[in-house]
Each structure stands twice: as structure tokens, then as C-alpha cells.
N, C-alpha and C positions, 0 to 999 in steps of 0.2 A: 418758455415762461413769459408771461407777460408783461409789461412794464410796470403793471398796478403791485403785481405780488413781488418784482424784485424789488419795488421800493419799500415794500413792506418789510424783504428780510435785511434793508439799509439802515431801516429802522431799527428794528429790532436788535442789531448785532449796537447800532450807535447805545440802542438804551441800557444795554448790558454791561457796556463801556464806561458809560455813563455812570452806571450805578456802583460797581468794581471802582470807580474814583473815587466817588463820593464816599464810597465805607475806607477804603484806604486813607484818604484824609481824612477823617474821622477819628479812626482809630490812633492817627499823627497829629491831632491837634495841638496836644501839649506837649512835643519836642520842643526841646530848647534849642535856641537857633546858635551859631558858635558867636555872633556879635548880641549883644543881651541889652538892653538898656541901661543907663545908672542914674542915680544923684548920688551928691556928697554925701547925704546922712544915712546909705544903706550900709557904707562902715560901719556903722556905729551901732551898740545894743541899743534897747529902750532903754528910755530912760524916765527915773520914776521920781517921787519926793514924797513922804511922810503927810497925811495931810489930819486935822482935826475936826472935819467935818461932820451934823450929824445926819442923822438918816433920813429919805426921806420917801413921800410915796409917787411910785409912777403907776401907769395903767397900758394894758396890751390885751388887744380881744376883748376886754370885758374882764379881767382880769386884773387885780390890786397884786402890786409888790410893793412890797417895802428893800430899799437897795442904801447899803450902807460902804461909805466911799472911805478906803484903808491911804490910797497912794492915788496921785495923781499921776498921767502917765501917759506919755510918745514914745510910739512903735512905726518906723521908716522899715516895711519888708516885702520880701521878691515871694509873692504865691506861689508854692508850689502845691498848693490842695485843699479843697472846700468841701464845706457842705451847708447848703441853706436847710431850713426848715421849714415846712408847711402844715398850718392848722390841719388835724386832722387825722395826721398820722405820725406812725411813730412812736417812741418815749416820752417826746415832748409832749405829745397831747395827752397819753398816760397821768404824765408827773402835773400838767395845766400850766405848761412852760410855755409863755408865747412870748415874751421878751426877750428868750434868746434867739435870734433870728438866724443864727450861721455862727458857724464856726468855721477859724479860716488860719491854716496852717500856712507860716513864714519861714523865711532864713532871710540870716543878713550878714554882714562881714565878709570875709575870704569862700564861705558858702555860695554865695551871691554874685562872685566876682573871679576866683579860683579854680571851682568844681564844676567838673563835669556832670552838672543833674541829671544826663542821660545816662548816667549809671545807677542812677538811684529810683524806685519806684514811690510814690508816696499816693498814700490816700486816707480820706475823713472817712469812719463812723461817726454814729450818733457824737461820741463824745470825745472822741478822740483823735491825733494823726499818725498813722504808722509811717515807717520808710524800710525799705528790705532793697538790696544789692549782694549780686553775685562777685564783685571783685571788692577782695578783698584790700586793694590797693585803694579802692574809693573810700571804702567804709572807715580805714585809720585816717585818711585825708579831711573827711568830715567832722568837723566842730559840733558836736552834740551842744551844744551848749549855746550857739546859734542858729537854734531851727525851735523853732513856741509854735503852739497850739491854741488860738484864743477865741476863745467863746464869746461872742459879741452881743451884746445887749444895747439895745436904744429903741427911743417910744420917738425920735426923729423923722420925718417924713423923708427927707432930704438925705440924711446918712440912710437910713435903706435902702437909696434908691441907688448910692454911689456899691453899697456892698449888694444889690441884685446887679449891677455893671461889671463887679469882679470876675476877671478869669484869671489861667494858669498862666504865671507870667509877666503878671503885674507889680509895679511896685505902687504898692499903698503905704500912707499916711494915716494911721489913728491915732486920733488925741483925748482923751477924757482921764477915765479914772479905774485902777484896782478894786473890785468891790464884792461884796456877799449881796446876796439879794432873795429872796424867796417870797414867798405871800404874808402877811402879820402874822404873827402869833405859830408863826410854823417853821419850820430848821432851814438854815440858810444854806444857800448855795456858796459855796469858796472860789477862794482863786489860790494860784499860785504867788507868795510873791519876788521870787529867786529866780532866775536863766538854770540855775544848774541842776534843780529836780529830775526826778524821773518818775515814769509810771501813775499811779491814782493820784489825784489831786495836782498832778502836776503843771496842767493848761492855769491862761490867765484868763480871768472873766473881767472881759472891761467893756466898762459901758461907755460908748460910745458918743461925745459930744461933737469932734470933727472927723472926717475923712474925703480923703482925695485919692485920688488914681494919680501917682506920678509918673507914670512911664508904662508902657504894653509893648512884650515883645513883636518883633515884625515875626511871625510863622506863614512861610509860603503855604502850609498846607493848609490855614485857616481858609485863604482866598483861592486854591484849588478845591477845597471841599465845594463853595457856590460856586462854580466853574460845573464842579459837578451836578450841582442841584439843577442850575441852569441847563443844563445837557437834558437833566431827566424831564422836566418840565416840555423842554422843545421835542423830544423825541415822543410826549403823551400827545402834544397838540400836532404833529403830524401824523403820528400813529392814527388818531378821534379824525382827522380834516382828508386821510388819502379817501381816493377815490375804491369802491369795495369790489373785487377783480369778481367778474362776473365766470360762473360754474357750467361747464355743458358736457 
């Protein structure tokens, strides 16, 4: 065998390597690592106040709402599952929702801090976040009552860009308001305004005046997945650059 073609199958075997990591991390991105990040106020539920304001209009795409503000309102919570929207498809484009930009399911208190979220699976729909576990020891351990669902609304340039920055495992900051919101003259959109609901109408819909990222966990397998990318990259430009072993 010649030296061209055994570097080829060094190749080959590295890019397979390669690529078997990178899905492996992949599929590990959002474990939760056993030391987790904190601040002070991810004890803490939101917290909201009654307010008397009245309604007023914003615009998204091309599109008029009218958003009417119930409770003013900070939420300090640990990601554990999103979903952005994108013009075009979807319910949202359906319904001509372009102000809601994501929705992004939380926990916080002894959720946050206690539980083992690798026992729990969570994930967004359109509208909603589930959570499903087989141990039943986690499931009584879990505070239903500190894990929301909130549908995010803002015409902000700047708060978009912090919630397209959102991953699993973040602790975020939003600050604005409780609110209904739809287009004039047509049925509003709700919120929840309780921790303790369940099921339909239970998510919060807050529109969005601040947010920050306070904290992202360290996940080794985030920085092993480009390890992996990197691999695959280096193993196409020697693949493309070897010498082509000549046929007799």
C-alpha cells in the first residue's frame, strides 16, 4: 500500500472520529454540569405589582399591536428550554404574531439549585413547555410551581439580540410587564397572572423592557462539540490537499 492511500485511510478513520464527537456533543449540549452557576435572586419567584397603565401601540414586521400592561414584572430564571420564532412559518405567521419573538421556559428556587435537571427532559412547542421524567423521586422533588413558561414580546433591538444569545442553562433577567396584546380591534392575547396555574392559558406573556444573561453554565461538551468541528474541517482540507495515489 502506498503512502498516499494510507494517509488517506488516516484520514478517513480521523474524519469519522471526528464526526462521531461532534454528534455525541451535540446531542450533550444541554447537560447540566453538577456545579451550575448562581445569583442571589434565582431564589426568588418573580415578582410582580398591580399597575394602572393604559394601552398602547407597538409595531413588528409591519404589523400594529395594541399591548395592554396588567402587572409590572421581574423574572431572575435558570433556562431550561426555548423556542424562538421566525417570520414565515409556523402558527405565528398563521395568527400575523411577530412580536412574540420566543418563548423561553425557566425555573428558579430549589429547582435551580437542589434538582437534578438531568433527570428531567424539558422542551418548547409553539406555545408551550413540557417536562417528562422517569424517576419518580425527581418528579415529587420538583416545585411545579417554580418552572413558567413565557412568551416574550419586545419591538427592542437590543432585548432581541440578548434573547437570540439565550441557551440551556443560562440564567436570565427580564424586566417589563404582564400584558394582553393582539392587533386593534381583534381578541387579545393573555397572560398568566399566578406561578400556580396549569395547562391553557397558563404561560406569562411579558413584554420585554430589560434583559440580561446572568450567568451560563460551563458544559464541557459545548467546547468538545468545536473540537469536533474543528477535526472535521482539518480532516476535509487534508482529505482536498493529499497527494491522489496514482492506479497501474
Amino acid at each position: 500500500m502506498s503512502l498516499s492511500i494510507r494517509r488517506k485511510h488516516w484520514i478517513t478513520g480521523f474524519l469519522l472520529v471526528s464526526i462521531a464527537v461532534t454528534v455525541t456533543a451535540w446531542l450533550n449540549r444541554n447537560t447540566f454540569p453538577e456545579t451550575m452557576p448562581w445569583v442571589p435572586d434565582l431564589a426568588f419567584e418573580p415578582r410582580q405589582s398591580s399597575v394602572n397603565d393604559a394601552s398602547f401601540i407597538t409595531e413588528a414586521n409591519d404589523v400594529r399591536y395594541e399591548v395592554q400592561p396588567l402587572y409590572d414584572y421581574e423574572l431572575t430564571g435558570l433556562v431550561v428550554s426555548f423556542k424562538r420564532f421566525t417570520p414565515g412559518i409556523g402558527l405565528h405567521e398563521r395568527w400575523n404574531d411577530y412580536i412574540n419573538v420566543a418563548d423561553v421556559c425557566v425555573v428558579w428556587g430549589e429547582n435551580a439549585s437542589d434538582i437534578d435537571l438531568n433527570q428531567f427532559d424539558f422542551w418548547n412547542l409553539e406555545f408551550t413547555c413540557y417536562i417528562q421524567t422517569r424517576d419518580m423521586a425527581a418528579w415529587q422533588a420538583f416545585d411545579q410551581d417554580a418552572l413558567a413558561n413565557n412568551h416574550l414580546l419586545t419591538d427592542n433591538a437590543y432585548v432581541q439580540s440578548v434573547i437570540d444569545d439565550l441557551r440551556v442553562g443560562d440564567i436570565v433577567r427580564l424586566e417589563g410587564q404582564l400584558v394582553e396584546y393582539g392587533e386593534p380591534g381583534r381578541q387579545k392575547r393573555g397572560t398568566s397572572t399566578t406561578r400556580t396555574d396549569r395547562g391553557n392559558g397558563a404561560c406569562e406573556t411579558i413584554f420585554v423592557e430589560h434583559a440580561a444573561i446572568l450567568g451560563s453554565m460551563n458544559n464541557s461538551w459545548r467546547s468538545i462539540f468545536w473540537l469536533g468541528v474543528f477535526g472535521i474541517i482539518t480532516a476535509l482540507i487534508a482529505w482536498f490537499t493529499s497527494p491522489v495515489a496514482a492506479l497501474r
